[in-house]
C-alpha positions as CSV (number, residue, x, y, z in Angstrom):
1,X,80.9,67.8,60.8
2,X,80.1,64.3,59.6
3,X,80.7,62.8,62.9
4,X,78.1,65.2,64.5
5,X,75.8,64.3,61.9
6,X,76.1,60.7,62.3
7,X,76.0,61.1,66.1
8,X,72.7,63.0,65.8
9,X,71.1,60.6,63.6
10,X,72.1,57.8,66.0
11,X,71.0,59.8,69.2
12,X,67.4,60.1,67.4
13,X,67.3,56.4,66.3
14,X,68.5,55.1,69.7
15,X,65.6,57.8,71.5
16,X,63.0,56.0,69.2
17,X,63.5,52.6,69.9
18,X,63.1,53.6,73.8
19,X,59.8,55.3,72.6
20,X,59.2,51.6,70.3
21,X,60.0,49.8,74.1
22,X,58.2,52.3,76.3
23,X,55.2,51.9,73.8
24,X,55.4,48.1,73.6
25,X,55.7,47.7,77.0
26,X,52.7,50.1,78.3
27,X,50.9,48.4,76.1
28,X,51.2,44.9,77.8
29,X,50.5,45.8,81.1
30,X,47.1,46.9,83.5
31,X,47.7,48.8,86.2
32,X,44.3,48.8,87.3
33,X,43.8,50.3,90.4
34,X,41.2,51.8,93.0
35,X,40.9,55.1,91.3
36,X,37.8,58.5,91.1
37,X,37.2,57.5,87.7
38,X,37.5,55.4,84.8
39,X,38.1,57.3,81.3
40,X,37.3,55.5,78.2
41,X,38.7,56.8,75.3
42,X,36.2,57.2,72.5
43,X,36.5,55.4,68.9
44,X,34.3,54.5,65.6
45,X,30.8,54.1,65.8
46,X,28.2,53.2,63.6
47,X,24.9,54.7,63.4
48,X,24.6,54.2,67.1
49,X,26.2,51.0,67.5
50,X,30.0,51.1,68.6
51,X,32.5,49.4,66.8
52,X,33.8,46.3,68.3
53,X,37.3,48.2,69.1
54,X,34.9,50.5,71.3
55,X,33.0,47.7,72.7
56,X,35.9,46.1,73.8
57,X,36.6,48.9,75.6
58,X,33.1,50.0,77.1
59,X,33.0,46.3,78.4
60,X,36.3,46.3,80.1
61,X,35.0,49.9,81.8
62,X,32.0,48.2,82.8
63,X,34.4,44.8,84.2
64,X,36.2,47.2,85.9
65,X,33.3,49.6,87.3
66,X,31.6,46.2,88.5
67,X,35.1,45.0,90.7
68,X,34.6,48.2,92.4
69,X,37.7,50.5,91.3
70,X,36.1,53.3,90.6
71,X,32.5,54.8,91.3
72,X,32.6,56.8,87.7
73,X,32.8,56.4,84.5
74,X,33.5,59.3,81.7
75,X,33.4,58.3,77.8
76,X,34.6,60.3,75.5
77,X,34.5,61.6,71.9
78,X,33.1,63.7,69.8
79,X,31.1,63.8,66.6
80,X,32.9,62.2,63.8
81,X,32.5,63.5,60.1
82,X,29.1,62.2,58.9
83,X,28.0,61.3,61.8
84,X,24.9,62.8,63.6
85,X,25.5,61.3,67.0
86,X,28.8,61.8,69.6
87,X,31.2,58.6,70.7
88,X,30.7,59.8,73.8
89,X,26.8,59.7,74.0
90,X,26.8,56.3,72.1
91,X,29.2,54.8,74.8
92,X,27.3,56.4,77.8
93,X,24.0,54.6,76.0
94,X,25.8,51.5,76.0
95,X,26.8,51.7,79.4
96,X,23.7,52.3,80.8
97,X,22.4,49.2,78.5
98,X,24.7,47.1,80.5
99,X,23.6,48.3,83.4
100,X,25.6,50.9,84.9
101,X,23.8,53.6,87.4
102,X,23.1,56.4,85.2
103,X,24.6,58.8,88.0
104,X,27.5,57.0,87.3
105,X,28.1,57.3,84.0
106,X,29.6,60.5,82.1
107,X,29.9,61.4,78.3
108,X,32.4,64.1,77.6
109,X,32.2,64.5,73.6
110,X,34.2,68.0,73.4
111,X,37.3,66.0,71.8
112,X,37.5,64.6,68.4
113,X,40.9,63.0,69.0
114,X,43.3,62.2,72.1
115,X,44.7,65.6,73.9
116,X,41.3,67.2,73.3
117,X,39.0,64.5,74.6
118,X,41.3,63.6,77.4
119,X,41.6,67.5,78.5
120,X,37.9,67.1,79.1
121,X,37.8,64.2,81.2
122,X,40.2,65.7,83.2
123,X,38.5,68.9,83.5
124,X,35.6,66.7,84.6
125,X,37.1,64.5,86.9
126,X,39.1,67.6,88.8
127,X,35.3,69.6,89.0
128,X,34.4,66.6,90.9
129,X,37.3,66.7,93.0
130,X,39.1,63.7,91.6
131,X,42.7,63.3,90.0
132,X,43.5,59.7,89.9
133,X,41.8,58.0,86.8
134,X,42.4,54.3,85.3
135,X,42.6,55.1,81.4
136,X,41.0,52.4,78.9
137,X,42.3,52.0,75.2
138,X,43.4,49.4,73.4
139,X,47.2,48.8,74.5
140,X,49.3,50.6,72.3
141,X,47.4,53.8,73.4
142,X,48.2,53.9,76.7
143,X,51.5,55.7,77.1
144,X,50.7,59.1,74.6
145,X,47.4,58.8,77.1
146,X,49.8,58.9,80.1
147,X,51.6,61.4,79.0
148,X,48.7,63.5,77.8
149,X,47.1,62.7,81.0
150,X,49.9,64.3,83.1
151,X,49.6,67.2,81.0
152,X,46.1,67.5,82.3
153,X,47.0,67.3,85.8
154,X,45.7,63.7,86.3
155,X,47.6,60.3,87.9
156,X,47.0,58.2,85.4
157,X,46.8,53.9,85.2
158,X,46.1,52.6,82.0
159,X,44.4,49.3,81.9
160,X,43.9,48.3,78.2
161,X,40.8,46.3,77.2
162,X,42.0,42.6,76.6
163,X,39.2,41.8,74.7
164,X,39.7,44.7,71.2
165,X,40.2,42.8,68.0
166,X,43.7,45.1,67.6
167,X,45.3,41.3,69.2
168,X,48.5,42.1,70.6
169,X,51.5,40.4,69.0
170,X,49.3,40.6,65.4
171,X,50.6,42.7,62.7
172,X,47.9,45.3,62.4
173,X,48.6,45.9,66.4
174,X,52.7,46.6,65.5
175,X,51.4,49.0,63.0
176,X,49.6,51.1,65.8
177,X,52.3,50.6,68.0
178,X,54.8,51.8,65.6
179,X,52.7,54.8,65.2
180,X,52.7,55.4,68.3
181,X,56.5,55.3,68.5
182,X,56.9,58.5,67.0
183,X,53.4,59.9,68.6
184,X,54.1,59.4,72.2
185,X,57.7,61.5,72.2
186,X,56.2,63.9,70.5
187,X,53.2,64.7,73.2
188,X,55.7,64.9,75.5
189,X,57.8,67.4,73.9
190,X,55.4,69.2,72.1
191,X,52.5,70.2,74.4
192,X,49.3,71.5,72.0
């Protein structure tokens, strides 16, 4: 009995430091592509103004709109708690700031976190006859979104924004990451 004990407990370590590798590695590399939309996952803003973890990410959606791989944009997320205003509609302001078409430009503030947000986006994006999507996050996001994304029917390429203040290789980025060790197996095996 001991053996099969130990032999699980290995099994699970050795299946979460592929999840550590998978998560370290997705989150190093752009696969930016020609794609029907760019998705830009939502995060903190502040009475209007998004955080500089968001901006990083609205201005690499708007580097990338600009190069020409996609003709749309969708922002997500919703209302957080105290505020009066969506992620979603503050990004799509911002957007439009920078000078984005506004028939090109989305918000989709249904989801408060991840799966919910990104169902939406999907839901839009397949209304508008699209499947292919490049998703932006910061980099230690971007396999959960993957796998979420698959979920949702989409073929997703993440293409994290190289400007966020979570720096790759800093400590507060490995704590995300390792985070996100445990998160991403468990969207896969545990579909909400």
């Amino acid at each position: 009995m001991r053996r099969v004990v130990v032999a699980l407990l290995l099994a699970v370590v050795l299946l979460w430091l592929v999840s550590l590798a998978g998560v370290f590695a997705a989150a190093r590399r752009d696969a930016a592509a020609p794609a029907d939309a760019i998705v830009v996952l939502g995060a903190a803003q502040y009475d209007g103004r998004p955080s500089p973890v968001f901006r990083a990410r609205l201005d690499h959606a708007v580097a990338l709109f600009r190069r020409g791989f996609a003709p749309q944009v969708v922002v997500t997320g919703g209302i957080g708690t105290g505020d009066t205003v969506s992620e979603a509609t503050v990004g799509r302001r911002y957007l439009l700031a920078a000078g984005l078409p506004e028939s090109a430009v989305d918000a989709e503030s249904a989801g408060r976190s991840s799966a919910p947000s990104l169902r939406a986006a999907a839901d839009l994006v397949r209304a508008a006859g699209g499947a292919r999507v490049i998703l932006v996050s910061d980099g230690f996001h971007m396999l959960r979104l993957r796998v979420l994304a698959r979920r949702f029917r989409l073929v997703a390429l993440g293409s994290p924004a190289p400007a966020s203040p979570i720096t790759p290789g800093s400590q507060r980025e490995f704590g995300y990451i390792l985070a996100e060790s445990f998160k991403a197996p468990a969207a896969f095996l545990f579909p909400r």
